[in-house]
C-alpha positions as CSV (number, residue, x, y, z in Angstrom):
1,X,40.9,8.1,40.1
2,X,41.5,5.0,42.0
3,X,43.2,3.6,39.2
4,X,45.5,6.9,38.1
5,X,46.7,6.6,41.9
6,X,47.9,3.0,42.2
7,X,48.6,2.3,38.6
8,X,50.9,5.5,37.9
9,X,51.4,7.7,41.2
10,X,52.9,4.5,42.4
11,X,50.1,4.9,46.0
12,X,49.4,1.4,47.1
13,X,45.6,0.8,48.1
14,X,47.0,1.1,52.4
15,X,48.6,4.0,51.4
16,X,45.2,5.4,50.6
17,X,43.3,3.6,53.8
18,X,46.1,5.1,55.7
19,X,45.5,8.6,54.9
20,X,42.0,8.1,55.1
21,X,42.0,6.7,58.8
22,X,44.2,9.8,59.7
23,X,42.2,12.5,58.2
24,X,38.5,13.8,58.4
25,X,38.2,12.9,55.0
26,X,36.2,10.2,53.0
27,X,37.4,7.9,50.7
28,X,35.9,10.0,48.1
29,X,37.8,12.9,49.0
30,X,41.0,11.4,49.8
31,X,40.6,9.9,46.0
32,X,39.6,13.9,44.3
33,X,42.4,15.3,46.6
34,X,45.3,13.5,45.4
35,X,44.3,13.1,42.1
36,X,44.1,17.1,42.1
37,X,47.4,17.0,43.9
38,X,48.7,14.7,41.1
39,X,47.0,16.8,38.0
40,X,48.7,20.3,39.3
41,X,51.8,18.7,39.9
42,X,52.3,18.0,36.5
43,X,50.6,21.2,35.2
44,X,47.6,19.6,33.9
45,X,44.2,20.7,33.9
46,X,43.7,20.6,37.8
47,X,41.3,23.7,38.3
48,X,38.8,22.4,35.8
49,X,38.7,18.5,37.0
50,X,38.3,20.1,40.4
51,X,35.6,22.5,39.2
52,X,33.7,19.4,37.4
53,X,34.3,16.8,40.3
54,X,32.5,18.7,42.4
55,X,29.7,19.9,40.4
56,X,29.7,16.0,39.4
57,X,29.4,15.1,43.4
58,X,26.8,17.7,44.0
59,X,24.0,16.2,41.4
60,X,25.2,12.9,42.2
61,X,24.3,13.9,46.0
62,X,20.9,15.5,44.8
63,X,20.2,12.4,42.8
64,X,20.9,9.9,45.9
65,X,19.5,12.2,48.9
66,X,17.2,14.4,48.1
67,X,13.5,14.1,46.8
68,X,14.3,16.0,44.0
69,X,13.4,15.5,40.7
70,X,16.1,14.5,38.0
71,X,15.6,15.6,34.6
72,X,16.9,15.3,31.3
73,X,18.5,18.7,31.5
74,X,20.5,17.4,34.7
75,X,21.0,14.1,32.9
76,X,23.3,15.5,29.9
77,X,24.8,18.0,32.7
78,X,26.3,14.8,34.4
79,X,27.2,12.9,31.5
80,X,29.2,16.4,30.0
81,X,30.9,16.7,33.5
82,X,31.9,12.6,33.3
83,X,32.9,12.9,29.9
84,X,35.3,16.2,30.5
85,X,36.5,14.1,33.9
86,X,37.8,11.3,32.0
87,X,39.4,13.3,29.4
88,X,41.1,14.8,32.3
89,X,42.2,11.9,33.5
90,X,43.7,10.0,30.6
């Protein structure tokens, strides 16, 4: 997302610590909010990278934070999600 933001939205890197030092937001979801911004603004696929970033974001916070167990099943989930992300985002 990073890279979709400097390299062809034209944002420089301060633009980005800018707006993340003036909102409530984390780098993460100054990074998903643009790039959502970015995706409806040129009628792409916006509602379904937003959909999957977040489901994404939700097993990646399971996987870091909690004491749950990640299976196989929750394995291919994240790897679909990744995979559909990227497609998204060339």
């Amino acid at each position: 997302m990073k890279h979709l933001l400097i390299f062809i939205v034209g944002k420089t890197e301060n633009q980005l610590i800018e707006e993340q030092r003036n909102s409530n937001e984390g780098s993460h979801e100054i990074l998903i909010n643009n790039t959502m911004r970015h995706l409806r603004s040129n009628n792409k696929d916006w509602k379904t990278f937003n959909t999957d970033i977040n489901q994404l974001k939700k097993l990646r916070v399971e996987a870091d934070y909690s004491n749950l167990s990640i299976d196989s099943e929750k394995g291919r989930k994240s790897l679909a999600l990744s995979d559909n992300v990227l497609k998204i985002l060339r």
